[in-house]
C-alpha positions in Angstrom: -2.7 -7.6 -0.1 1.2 -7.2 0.1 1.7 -6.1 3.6 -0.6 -4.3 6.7 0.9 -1.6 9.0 -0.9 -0.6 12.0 -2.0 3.0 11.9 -0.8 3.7 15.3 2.4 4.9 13.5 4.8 7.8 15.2 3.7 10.9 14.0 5.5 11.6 10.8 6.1 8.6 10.0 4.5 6.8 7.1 5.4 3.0 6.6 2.9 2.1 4.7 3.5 4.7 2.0 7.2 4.2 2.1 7.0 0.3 1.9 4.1 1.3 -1.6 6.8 4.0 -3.2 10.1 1.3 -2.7 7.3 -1.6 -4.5 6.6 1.7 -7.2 10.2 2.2 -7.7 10.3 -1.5 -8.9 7.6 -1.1 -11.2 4.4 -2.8 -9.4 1.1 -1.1 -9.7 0.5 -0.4 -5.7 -1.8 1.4 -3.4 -2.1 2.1 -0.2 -5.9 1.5 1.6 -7.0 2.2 5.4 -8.7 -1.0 7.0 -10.8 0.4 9.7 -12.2 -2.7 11.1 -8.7 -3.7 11.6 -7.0 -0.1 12.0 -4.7 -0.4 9.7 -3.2 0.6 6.6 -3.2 -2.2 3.8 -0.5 -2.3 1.0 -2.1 -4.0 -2.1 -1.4 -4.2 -5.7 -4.1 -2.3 -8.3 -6.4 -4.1 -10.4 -5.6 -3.9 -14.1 -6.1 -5.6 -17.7 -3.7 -8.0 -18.4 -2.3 -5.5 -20.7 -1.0 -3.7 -18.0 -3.9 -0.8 -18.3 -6.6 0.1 -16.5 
């Protein structure tokens, strides 16, 4: 996991997915997960082959 926002965002408003496209832009594999135990959306990097593929 890279970072957790809460999902009690202002409507509109996506931090989670902006913080995920700025880590895309840089080239990391990333998604973006909901945590409902926790309420919250998770940033976390994608599982891959060493290779780079999945």
């Amino acid at each position: 996991m890279l970072e957790r926002f809460p999902a009690g965002a202002p409507r509109g408003s996506w931090p989670a997915e902006e913080y995920a496209a700025a880590r895309r832009a840089k080239g990391e594999r990333v998604t973006v997960v909901m945590d409902l135990k926790s309420d919250a959306f998770l940033v976390v990097t994608e599982a891959g082959d060493e290779d780079g593929r999945c």
